[in-house]
DSSP file (Angstrom, degrees, kcal/mol; ACC not computed):
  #  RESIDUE AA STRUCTURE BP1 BP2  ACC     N-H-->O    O-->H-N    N-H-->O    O-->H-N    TCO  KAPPA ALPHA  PHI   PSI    X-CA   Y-CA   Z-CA
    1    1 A X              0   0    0      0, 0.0     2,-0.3     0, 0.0     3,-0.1   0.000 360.0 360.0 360.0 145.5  113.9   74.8   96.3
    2    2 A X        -     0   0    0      1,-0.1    26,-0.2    27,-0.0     0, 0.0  -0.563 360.0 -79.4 -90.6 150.1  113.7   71.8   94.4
    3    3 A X  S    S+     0   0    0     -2,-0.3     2,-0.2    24,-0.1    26,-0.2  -0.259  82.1  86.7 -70.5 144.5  111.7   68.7   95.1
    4    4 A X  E    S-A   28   0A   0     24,-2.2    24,-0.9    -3,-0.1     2,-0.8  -0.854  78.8 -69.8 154.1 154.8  113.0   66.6   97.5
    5    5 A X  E     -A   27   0A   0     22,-0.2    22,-0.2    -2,-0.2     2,-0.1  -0.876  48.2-173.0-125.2 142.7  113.2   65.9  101.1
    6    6 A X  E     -A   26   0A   0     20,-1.0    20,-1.6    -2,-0.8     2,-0.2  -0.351  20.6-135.2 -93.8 157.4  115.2   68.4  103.6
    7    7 A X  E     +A   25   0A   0     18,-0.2     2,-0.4    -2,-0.1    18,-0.3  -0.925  25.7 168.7-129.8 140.6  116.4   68.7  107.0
    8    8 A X  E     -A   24   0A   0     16,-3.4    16,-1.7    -2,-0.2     2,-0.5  -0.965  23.1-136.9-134.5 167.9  116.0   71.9  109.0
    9    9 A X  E     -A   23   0A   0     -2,-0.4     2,-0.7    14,-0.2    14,-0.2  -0.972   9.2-145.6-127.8 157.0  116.5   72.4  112.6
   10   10 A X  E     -A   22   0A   0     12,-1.8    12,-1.5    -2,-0.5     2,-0.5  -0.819   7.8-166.2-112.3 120.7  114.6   74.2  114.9
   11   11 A X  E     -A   21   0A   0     -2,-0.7     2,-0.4    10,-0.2    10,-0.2  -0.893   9.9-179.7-112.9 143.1  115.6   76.3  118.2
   12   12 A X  E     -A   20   0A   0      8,-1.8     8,-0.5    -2,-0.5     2,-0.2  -0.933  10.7-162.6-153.3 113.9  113.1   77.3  120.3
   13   13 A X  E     -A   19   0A   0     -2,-0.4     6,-0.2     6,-0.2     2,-0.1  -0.565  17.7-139.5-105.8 143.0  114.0   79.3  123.4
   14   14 A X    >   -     0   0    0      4,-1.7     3,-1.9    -2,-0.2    -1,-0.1  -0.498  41.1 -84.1 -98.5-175.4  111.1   79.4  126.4
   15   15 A X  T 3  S+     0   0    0      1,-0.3    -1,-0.1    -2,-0.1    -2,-0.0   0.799 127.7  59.0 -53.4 -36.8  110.0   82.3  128.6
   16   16 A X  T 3  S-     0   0    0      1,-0.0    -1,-0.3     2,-0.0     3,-0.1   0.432 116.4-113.0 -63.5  -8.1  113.4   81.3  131.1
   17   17 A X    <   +     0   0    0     -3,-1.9    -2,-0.1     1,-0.2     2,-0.1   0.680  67.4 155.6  80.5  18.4  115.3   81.9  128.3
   18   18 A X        -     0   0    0      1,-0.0    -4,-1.7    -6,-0.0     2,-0.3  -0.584  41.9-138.3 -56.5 144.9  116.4   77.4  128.3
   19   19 A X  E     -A   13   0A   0     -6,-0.2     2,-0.3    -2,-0.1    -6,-0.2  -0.900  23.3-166.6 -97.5 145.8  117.2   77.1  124.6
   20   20 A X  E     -A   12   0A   0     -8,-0.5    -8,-1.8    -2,-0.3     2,-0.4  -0.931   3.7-166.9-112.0 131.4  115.8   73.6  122.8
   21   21 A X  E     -A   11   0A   0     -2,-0.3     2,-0.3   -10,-0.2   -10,-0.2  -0.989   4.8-176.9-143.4 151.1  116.7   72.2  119.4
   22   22 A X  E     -A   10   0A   0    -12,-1.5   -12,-1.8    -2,-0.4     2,-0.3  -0.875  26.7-126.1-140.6 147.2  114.9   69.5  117.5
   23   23 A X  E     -A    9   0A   0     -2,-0.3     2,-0.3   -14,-0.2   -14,-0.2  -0.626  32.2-177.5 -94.1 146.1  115.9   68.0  114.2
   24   24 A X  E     -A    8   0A   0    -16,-1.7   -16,-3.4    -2,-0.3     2,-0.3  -0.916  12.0-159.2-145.0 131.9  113.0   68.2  112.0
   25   25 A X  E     -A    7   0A   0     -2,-0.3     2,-0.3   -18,-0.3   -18,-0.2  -0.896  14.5-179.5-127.4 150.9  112.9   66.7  108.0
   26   26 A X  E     -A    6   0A   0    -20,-1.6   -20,-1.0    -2,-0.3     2,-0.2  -0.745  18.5-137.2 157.7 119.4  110.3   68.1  105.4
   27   27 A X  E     -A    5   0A   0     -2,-0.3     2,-0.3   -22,-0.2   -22,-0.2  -0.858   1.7-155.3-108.0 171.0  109.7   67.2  101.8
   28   28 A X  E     +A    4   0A   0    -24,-0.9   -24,-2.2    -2,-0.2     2,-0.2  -0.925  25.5 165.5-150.9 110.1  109.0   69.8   98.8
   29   29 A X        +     0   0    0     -2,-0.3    82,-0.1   -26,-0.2    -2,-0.0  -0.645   8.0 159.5-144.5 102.1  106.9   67.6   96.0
   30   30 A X        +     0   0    0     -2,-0.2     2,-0.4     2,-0.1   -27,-0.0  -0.079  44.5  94.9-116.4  11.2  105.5   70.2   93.7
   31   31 A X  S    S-     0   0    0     80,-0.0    80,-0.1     3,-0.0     3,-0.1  -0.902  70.2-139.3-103.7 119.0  104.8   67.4   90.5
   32   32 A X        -     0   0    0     -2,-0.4     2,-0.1    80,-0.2    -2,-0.1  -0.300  35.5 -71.7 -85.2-177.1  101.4   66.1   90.6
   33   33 A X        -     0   0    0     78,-0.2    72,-0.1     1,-0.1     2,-0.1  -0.190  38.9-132.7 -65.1 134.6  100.7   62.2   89.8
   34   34 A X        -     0   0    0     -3,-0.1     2,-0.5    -2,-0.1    23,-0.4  -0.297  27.5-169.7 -62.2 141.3  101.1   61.0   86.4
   35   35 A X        -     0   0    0     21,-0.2     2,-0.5    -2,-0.1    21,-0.2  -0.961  15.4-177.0-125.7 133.6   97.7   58.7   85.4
   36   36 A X  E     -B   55   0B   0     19,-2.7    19,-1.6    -2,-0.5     2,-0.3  -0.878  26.2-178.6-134.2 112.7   97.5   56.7   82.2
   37   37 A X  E     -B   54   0B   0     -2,-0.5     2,-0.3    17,-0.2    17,-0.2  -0.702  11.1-175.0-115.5 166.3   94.1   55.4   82.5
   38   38 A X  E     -B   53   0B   0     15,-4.0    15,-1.9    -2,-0.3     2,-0.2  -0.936  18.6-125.8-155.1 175.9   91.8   52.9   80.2
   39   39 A X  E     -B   52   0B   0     -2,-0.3     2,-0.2    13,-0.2     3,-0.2  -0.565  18.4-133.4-120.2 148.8   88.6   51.6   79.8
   40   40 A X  E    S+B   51   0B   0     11,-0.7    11,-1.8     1,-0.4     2,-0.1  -0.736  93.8  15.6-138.5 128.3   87.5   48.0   79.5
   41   41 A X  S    S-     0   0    0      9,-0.2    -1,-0.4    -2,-0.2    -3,-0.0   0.705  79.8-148.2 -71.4 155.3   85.5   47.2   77.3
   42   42 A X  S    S+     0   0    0     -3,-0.2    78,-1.1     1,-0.2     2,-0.5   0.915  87.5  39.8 -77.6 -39.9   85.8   50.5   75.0
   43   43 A X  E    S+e  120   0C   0     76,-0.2     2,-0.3    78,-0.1    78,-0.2  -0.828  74.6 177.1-112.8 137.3   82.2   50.2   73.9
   44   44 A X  E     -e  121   0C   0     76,-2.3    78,-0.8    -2,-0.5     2,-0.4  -0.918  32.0-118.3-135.5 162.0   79.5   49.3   76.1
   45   45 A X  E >   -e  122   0C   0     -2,-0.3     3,-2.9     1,-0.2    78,-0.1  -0.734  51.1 -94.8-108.7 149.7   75.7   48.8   76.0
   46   46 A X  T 3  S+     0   0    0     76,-1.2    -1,-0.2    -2,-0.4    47,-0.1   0.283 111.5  36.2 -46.2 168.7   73.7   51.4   78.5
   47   47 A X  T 3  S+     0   0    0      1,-0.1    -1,-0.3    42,-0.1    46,-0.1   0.329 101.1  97.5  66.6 -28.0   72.7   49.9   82.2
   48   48 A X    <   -     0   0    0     -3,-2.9    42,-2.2    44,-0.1     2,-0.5  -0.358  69.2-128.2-101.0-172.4   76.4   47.6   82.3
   49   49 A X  E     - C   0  89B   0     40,-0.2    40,-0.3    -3,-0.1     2,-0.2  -0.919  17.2-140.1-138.1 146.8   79.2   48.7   84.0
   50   50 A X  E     - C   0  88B   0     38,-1.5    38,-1.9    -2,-0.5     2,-0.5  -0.741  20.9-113.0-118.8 145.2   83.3   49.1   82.9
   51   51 A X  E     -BC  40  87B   0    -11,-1.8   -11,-0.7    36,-0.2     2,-0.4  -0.705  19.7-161.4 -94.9 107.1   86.1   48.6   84.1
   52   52 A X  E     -BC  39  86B   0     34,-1.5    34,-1.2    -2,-0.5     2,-0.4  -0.743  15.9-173.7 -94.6 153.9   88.3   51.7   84.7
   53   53 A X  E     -BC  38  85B   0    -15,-1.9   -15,-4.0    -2,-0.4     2,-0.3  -0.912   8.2-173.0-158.7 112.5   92.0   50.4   85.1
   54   54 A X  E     -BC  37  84B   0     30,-1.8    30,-0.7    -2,-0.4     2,-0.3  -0.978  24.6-161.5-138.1 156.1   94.7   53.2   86.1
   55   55 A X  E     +B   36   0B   0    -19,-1.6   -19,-2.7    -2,-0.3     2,-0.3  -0.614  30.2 153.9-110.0 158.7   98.1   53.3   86.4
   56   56 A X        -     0   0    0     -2,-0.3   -21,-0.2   -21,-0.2    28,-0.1  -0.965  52.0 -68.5-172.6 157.4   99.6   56.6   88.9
   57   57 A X        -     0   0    0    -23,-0.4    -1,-0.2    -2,-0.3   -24,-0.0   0.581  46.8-110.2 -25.4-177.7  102.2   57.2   90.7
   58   58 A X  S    S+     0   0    0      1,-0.1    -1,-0.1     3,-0.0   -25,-0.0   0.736 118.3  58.3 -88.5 -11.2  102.8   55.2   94.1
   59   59 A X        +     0   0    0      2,-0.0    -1,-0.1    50,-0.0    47,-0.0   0.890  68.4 124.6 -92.6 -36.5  102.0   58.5   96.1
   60   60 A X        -     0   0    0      1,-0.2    47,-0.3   -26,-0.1     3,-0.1   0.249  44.9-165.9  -7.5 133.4   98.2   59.0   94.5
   61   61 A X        +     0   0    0     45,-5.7     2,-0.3     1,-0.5    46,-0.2   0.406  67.2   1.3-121.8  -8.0   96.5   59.1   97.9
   62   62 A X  E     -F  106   0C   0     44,-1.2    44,-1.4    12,-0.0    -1,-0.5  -0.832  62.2-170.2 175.2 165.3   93.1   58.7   96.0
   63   63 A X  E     +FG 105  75C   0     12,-0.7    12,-2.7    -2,-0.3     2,-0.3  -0.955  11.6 165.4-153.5 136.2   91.5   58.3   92.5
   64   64 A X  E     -FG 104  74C   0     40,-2.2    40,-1.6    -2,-0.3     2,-0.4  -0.878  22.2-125.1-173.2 156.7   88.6   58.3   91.2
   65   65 A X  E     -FG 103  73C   0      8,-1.5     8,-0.9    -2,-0.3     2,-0.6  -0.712  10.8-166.4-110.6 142.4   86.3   58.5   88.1
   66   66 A X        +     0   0    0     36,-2.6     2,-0.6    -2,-0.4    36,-0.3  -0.816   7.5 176.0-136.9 102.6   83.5   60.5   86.7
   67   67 A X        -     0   0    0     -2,-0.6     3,-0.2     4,-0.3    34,-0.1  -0.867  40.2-105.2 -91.1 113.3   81.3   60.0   83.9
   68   68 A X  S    S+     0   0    0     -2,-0.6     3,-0.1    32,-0.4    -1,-0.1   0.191 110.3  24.5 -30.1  90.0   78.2   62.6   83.1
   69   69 A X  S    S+     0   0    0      1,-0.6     2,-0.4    25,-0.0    -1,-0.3   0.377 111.9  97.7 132.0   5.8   75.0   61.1   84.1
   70   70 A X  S    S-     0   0    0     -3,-0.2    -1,-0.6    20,-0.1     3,-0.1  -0.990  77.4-113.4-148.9 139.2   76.7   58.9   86.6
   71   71 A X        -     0   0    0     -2,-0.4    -4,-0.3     1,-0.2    18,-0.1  -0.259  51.4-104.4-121.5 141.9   77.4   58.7   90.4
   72   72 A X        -     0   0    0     -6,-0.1     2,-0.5    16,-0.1    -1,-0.2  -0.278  35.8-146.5 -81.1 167.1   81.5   59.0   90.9
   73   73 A X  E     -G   65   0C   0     -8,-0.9    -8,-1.5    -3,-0.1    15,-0.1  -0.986  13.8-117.2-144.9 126.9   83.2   55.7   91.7
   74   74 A X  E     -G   64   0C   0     -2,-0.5    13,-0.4   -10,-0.2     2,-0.4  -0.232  25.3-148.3 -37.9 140.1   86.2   55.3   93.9
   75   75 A X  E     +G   63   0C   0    -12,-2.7   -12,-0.7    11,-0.1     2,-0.3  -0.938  28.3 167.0-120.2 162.2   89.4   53.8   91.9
   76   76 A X  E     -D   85   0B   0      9,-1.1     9,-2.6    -2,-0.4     2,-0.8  -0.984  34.4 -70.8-154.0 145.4   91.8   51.4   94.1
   77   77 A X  E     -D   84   0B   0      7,-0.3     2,-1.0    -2,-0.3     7,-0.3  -0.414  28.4-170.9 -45.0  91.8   94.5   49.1   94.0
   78   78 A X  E > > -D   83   0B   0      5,-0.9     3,-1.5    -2,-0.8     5,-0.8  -0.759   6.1-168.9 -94.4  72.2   94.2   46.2   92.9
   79   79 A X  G > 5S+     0   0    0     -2,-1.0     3,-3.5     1,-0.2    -1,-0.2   0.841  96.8  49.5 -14.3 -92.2   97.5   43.7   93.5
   80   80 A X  G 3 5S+     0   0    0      1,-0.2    -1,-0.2     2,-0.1    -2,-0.0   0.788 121.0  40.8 -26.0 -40.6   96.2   40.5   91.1
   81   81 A X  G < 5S-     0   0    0     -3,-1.5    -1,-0.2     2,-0.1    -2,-0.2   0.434 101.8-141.1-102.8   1.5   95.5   43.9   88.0
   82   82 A X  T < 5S+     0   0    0     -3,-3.5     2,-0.3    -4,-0.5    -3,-0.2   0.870  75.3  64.9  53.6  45.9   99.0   45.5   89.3
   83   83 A X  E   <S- D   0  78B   0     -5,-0.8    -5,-0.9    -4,-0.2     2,-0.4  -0.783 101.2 -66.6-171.1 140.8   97.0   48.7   88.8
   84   84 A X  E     -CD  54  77B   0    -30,-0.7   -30,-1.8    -2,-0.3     2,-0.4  -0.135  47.4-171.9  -4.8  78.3   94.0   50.7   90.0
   85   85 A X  E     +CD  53  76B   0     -9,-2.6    -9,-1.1    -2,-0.4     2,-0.3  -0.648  17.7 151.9-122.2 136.3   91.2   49.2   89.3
   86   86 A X  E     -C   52   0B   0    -34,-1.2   -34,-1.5    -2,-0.4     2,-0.4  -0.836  31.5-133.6-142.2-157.7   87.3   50.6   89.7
   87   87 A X  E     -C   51   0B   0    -13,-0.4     2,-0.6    -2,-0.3   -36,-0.2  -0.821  17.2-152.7-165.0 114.3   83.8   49.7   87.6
   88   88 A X  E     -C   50   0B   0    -38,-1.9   -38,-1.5    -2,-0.4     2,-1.2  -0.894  10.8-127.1 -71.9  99.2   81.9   52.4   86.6
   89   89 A X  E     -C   49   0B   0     -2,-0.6   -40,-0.2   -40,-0.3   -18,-0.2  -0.553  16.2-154.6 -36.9  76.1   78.0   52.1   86.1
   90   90 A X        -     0   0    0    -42,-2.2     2,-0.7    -2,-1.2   -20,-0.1  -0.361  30.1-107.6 -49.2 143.5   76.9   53.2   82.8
   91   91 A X    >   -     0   0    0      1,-0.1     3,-2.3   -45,-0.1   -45,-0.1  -0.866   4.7-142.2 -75.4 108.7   72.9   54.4   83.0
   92   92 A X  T 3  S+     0   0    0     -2,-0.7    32,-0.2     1,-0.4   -44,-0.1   0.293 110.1  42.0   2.0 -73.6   70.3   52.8   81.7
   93   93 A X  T 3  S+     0   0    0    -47,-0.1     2,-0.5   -46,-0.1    -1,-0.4   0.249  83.0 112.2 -62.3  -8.2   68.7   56.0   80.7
   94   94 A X  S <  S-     0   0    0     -3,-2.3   -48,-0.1     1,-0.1     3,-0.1  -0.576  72.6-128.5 -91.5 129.8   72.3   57.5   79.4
   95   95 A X        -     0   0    0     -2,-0.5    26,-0.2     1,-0.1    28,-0.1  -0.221  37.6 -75.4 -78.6 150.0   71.5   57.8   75.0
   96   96 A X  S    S+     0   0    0     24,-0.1     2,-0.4   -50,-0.0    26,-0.2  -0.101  84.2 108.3 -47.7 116.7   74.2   56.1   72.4
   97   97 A X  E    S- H   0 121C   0     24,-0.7    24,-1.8    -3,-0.1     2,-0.3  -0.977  71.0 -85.9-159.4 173.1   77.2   58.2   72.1
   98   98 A X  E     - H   0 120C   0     -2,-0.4     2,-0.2    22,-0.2    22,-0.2  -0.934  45.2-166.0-110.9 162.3   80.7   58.5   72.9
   99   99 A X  E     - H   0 119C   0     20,-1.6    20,-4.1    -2,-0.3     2,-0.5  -0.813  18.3-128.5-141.0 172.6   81.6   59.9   76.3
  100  100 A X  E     - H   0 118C   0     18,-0.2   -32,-0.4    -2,-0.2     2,-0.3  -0.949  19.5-149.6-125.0 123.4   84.5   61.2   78.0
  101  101 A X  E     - H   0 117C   0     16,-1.6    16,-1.9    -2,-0.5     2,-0.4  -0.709   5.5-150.7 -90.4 153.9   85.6   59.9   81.7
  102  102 A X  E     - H   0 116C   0     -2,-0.3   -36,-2.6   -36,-0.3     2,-0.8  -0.933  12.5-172.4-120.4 131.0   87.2   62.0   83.7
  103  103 A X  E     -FH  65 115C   0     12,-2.3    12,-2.5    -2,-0.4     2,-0.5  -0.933  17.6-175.5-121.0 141.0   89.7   60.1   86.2
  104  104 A X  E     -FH  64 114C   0    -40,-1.6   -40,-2.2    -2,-0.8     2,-0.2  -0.955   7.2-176.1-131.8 133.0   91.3   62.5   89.0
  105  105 A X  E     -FH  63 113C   0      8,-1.2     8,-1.0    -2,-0.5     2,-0.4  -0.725  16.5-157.2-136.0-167.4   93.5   62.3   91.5
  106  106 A X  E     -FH  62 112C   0    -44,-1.4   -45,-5.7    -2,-0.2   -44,-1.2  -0.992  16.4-141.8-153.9 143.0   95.3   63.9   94.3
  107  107 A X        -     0   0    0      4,-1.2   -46,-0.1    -2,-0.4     3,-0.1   0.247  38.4 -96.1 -65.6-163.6   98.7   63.2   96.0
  108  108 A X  S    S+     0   0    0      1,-0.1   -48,-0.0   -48,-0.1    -1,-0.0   0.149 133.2  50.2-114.8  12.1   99.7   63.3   99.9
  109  109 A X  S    S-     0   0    0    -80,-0.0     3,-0.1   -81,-0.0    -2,-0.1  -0.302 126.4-112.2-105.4  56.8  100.9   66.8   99.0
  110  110 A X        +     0   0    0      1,-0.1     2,-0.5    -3,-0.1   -78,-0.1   0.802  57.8 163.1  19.4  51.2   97.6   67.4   97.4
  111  111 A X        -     0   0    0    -80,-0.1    -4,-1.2   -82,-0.1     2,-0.5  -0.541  23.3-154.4 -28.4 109.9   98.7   67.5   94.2
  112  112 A X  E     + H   0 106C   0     -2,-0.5     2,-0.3    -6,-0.2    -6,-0.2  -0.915  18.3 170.8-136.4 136.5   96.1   67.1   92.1
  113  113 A X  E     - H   0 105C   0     -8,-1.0    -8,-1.2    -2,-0.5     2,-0.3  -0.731  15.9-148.5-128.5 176.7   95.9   65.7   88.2
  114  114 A X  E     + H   0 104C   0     -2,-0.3   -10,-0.2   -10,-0.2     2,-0.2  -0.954  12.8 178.8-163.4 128.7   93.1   64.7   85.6
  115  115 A X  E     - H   0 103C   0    -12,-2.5   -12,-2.3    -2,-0.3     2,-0.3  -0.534  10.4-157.4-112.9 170.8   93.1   62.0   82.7
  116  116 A X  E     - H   0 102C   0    -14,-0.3     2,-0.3    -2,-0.2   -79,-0.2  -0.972  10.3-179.4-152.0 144.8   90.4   61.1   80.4
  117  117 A X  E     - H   0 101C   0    -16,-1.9   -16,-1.6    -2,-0.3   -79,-0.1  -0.891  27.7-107.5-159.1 136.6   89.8   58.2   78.5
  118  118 A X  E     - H   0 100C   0     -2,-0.3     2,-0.2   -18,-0.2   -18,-0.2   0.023  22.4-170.6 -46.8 147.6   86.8   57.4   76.0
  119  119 A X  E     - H   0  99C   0    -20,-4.1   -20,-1.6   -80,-0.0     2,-0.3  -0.913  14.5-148.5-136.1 157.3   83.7   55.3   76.0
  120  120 A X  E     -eH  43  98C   0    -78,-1.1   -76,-2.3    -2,-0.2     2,-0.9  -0.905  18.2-161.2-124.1 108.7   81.1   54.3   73.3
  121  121 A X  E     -eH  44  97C   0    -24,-1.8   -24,-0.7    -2,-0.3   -76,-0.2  -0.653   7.3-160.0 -85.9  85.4   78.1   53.9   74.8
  122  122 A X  E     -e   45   0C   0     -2,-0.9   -76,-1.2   -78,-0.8     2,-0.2   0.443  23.0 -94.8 -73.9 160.7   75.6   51.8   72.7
  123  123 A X              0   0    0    -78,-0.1    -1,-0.2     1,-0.1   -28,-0.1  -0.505 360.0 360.0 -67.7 136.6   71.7   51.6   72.9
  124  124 A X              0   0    0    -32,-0.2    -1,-0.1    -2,-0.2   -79,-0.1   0.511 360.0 360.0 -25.5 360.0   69.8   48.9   74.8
């Protein structure tokens, strides 16, 4: 079947042998959500915290981002940023490099996708 939402009905006969029928409707959404995510600012100095901004589908039932070395952070909707918005908490302790965030999400058919988007994390 192709994605999309259907109607089936259902008959459902009891022990007296009464027949029942109910209308019942049922979607099929087998794509998961698209993410285009970014960073603000691209380079940042250890201990401050960034600004994850993503955009997804409207059906994303939750988002959220994970950098190595760092406790995962909810992303949410933000009206005023017409996008996702969360802030990540670089660590103090985390050494000058670039790093890769990982942003994942999941659908309300549980769908599930993963984005990345780069950081340059700087010294104290």
């Amino acid at each position: 079947m192709r994605d999309g939402q259907y109607a089936c009905r259902l008959v459902m006969t009891d022990n007296a042998g009464r027949s029942f029928e109910e209308l019942k409707r049922f979607r099929i959404d087998s794509r998961p959500p698209q993410l285009v995510a970014s960073v603000e600012p691209g380079s940042v100095r250890a201990g401050n915290d960034v600004r994850i901004l993503v955009r997804a589908d409207a059906d994303a039932r939750w988002i959220s981002a994970r950098l190595f070395g760092a406790s995962p952070v909810r992303v949410v909707w933000d009206s005023d940023a017409k996008a996702n918005v969360g802030r990540l908490h670089i660590p103090a302790e985390l050494p000058p490099g670039t790093y890769t965030i990982q942003i994942t999400a999941e659908d309300f058919a549980r769908n599930g996708a993963v984005a990345e988007a780069t950081i340059e994390v700087l010294g104290r």
